[in-house]
N, C-alpha and C positions, 0 to 999 in steps of 0.2 A: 504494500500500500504506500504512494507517495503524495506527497500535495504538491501542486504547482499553481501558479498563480495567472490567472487572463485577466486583461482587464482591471477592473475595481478586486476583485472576487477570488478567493480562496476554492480552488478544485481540486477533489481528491480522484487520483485513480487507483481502480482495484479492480480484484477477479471476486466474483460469486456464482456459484451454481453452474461454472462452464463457462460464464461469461464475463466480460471485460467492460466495466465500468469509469465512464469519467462523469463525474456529478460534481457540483457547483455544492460548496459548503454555505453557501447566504449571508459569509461575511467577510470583510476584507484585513481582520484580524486577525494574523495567524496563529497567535496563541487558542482562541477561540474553534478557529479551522482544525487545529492538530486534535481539540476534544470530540470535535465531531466525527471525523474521522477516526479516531479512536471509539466513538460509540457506534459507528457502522464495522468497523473493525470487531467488536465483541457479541455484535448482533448474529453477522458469519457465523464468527467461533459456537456461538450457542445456537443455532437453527433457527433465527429468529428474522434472519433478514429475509426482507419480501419486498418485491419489484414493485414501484411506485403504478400505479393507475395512469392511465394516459389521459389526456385530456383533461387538467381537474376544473372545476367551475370558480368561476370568480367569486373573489371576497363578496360581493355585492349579490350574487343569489344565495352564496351558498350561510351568508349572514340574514338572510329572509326568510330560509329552510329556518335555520335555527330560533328565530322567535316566532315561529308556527307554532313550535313544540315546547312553547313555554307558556304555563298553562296559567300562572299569577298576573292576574293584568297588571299589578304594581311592577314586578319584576320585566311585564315584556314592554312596559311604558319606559321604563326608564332604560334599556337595554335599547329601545327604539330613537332614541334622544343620541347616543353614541355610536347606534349605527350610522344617521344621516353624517355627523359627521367624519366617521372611518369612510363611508361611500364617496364624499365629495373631495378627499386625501387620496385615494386607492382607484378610483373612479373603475374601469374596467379589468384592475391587474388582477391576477390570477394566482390561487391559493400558493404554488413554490413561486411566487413573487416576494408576497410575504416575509421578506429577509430582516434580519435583524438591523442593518444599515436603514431598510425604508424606514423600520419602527419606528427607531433613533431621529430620521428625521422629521417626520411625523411629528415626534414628541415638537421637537424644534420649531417647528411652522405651526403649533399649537401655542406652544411659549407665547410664542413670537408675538399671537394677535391675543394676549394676554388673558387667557385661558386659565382658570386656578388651577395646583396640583392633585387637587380632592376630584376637580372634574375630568384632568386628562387618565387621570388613576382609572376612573371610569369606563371608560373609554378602553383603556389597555386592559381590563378585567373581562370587558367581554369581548376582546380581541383573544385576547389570551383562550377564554372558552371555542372559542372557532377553530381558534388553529389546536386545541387538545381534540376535540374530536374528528378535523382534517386530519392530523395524524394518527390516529385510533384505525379512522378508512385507510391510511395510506397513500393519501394525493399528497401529504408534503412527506419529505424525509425525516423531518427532525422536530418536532416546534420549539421557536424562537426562544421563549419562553425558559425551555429549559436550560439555554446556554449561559443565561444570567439574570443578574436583577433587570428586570426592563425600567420598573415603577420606577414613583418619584417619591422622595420622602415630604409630607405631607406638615409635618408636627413645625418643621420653621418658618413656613408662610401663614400658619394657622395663627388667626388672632385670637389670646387668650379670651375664656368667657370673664365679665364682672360679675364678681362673688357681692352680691348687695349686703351691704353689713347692717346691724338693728340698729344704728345713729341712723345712718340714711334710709331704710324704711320709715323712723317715725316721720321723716322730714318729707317723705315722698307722700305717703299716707294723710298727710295733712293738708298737702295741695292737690290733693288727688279729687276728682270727681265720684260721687256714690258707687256707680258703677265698675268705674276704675280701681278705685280701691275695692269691690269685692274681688273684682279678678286678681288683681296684685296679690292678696293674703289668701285668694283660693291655689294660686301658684307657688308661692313661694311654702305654704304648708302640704299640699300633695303634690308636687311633682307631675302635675299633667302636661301634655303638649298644649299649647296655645292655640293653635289652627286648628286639629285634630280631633282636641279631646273635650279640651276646657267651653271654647267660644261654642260649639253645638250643642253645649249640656242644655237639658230641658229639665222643671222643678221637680218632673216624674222620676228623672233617676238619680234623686238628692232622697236620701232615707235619714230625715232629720232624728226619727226616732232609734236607728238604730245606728247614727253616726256612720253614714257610708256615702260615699259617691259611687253609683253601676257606670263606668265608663262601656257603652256600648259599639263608640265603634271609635277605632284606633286605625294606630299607621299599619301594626300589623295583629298577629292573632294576639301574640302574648298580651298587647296591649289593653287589647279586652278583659277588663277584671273590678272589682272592688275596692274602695281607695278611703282606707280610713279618715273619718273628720276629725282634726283636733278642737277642743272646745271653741280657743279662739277662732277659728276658721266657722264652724260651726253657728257662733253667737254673729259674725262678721253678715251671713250667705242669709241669715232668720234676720237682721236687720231691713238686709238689700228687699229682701221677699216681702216685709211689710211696708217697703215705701212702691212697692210695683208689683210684685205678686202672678200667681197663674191667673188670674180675671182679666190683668192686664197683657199677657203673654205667656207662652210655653216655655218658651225659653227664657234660660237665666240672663243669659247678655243678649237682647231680642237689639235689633234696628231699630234706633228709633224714629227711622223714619216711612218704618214697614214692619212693625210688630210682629205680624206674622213669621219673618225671618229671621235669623239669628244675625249677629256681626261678623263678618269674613275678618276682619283686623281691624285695628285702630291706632294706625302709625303716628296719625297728628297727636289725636291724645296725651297717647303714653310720651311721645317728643317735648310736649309742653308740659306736661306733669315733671320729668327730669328737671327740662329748664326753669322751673318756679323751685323744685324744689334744690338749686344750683347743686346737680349730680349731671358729672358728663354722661353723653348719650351714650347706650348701649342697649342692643337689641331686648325683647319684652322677654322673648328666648329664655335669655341667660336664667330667669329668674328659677328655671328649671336643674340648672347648673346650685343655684343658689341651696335650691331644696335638697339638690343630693348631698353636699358642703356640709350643711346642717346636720343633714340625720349619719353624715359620715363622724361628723366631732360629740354626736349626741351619744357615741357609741354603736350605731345598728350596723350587725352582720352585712358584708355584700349579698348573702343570698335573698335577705330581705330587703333590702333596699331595691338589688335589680328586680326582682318582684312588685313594688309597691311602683317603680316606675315605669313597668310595664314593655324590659328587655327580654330578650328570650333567655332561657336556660335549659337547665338537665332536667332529667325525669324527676329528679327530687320533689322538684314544686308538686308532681301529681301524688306521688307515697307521703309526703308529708306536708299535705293542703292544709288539715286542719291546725297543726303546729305553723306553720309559718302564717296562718290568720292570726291568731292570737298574737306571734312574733310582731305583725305588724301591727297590730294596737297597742302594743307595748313600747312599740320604737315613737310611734305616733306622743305618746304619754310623754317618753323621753323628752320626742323635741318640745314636747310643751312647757315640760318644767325648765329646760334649756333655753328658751325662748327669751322666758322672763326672767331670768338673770342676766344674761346676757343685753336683754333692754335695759334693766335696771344699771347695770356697771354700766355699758356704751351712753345710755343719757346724762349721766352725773358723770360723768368723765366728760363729757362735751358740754356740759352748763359750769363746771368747775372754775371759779377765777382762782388760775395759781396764785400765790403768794410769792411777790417777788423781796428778795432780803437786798 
């Protein structure tokens, strides 16, 4: 087996099954090229090597095959969103086109028109599942994928979430609007999603009596679940419902300038609630960030907490449901006595005139 080089490209040749092989390693690295060739080299040796398919189909049908057969409409909406873009990069090339060198520059001409790293990731994830099952069939040699890290690291262009501390809740809370302030203390005490979970809640799936939120419909299954009330959230949600109520609407955060509907967001809002209450902007989001912070320093398990936020997990959750209920009224409890100490130090620390000698 030798490698020689045409062009941009790294080709190896060799003998299999009687025959004489020169194939194109798909990159112009030869440290890369010698691995590849060395993993057709060991495929031989083990009876493992099999002649490529002729003719393979382009990245562009054969990425349309592949979200036929994906059966989550979340997962083949968003898998649809990085195909157009792999289509409009790739246009008509053809699956052993696919080399590590286009990836690379792929990646590059993504950069380029400033593209975040969490979305081109995307994008190379279900690239990545294409060409595993292209090579699974046999139309490429090798996938790309395995020859190295393709990704991007995601963690240094990521802007930290703001952790809202209990000086700047009372100060937000206080210029907050009715409505605004329930959802603020309904987030930042359970941990819901804001688009998702929180803004479509209706007063039906609030069980004042037995301190629960039914979140029914989530970003995914797990998210579907029961979500302990703490009192203060509880006495906050029993306020909002006697200045507005089910007579006036189903929903907890209705439109109001359509009752009948719930709010899709409220960026100006929450925008002016910061600015009055002088806290730099930061998405409504974070305040979800905020919750997990809390019930993390409050003491609660991770397995109760990804529970309670409605991440996925292991079978545990279903062997031991009715223990991790109880877990979460318990952690629930926690952050409440946690809450108001932590008010109490952070306010008198912030009303305190030092003593200057």
């Amino acid at each position: 087996m030798a490698l020689y080089k045409k062009g941009k490209f790294w080709y190896g040749a060799f003998s299999a099954d009687g025959r004489h092989f020169n194939r194109s390693t798909g990159t112009s690295n030869k440290r890369l090229a010698k691995k590849v060739l060395d993993s057709w080299h060991a495929d031989i040796i083990e009876g493992r090597f099999n002649l490529l398919k002729s003719q393979a189909p382009t990245l562009k049908d054969w990425s349309k095959q592949f979200l036929e057969s994906i059966q989550h409409p979340n997962t083949r909406r968003r898998y649809a969103v990085s195909k157009v873009a792999l289509d409009a990069f790739f246009k008509e090339a053809r699956l052993p086109h696919v080399t590590p060198a286009r990836i690379e520059e792929y990646k590059r001409v993504r950069l380029a028109a400033k593209v975040k790293s969490a979305t081109l990731n995307r994008d190379l994830a279900l690239l990545r599942q294409l060409l595993k099952r292209a090579d699974r069939e046999r139309y490429i040699a090798r996938n790309p994928f395995e020859m190295g890290n393709l990704f991007l690291e995601e963690r240094k262009g990521r802007r930290q979430p703001h952790i809202l501390t209990y000086a700047e809740e009372v100060k937000l809370l206080a210029v907050s609007a009715p409505m605004l302030k329930a959802l603020v203390i309904l987030l930042v005490e359970s941990g819901l999603r804001v688009g998702k979970e929180a803004l479509p809640l209706k007063w039906t799936d609030i069980d004042f009596s037995g301190d629960t939120v039914d979140v029914r419909e989530s970003k995914t299954m797990a998210g579907r679940r029961l979500v302990p009330l703490s009192e203060y959230c509880k006495a906050e949600l029993l306020r909002w419902r006697d200045m507005t109520g089910p007579a006036f609407s189903e929903y907890v955060f209705f439109n109001p300038r359509n009752p009948a509907a719930h709010l899709l967001k409220l960026p100006k809002q929450w925008a002016r609630a910061l600015k009055n209450a002088k806290i730099e902007y930061f998405p409504i989001g974070n305040l979800r960030h905020t919750f997990a912070t809390r019930m993390q320093e409050a003491g609660t398990s991770a397995v109760t907490l990804a529970q309670m936020m409605g991440h996925a997990s292991t079978g545990i959750i279903q062997t031991y449901a009715k223990a991790l209920d109880e877990a979460r009224r318990n952690a629930v409890k926690k952050l409440e006595e946690y809450r108001q100490s932590k008010v109490v130090d952070e306010t008198a620390g912030a009303n305190a005139n030092p003593q200057v000698n």
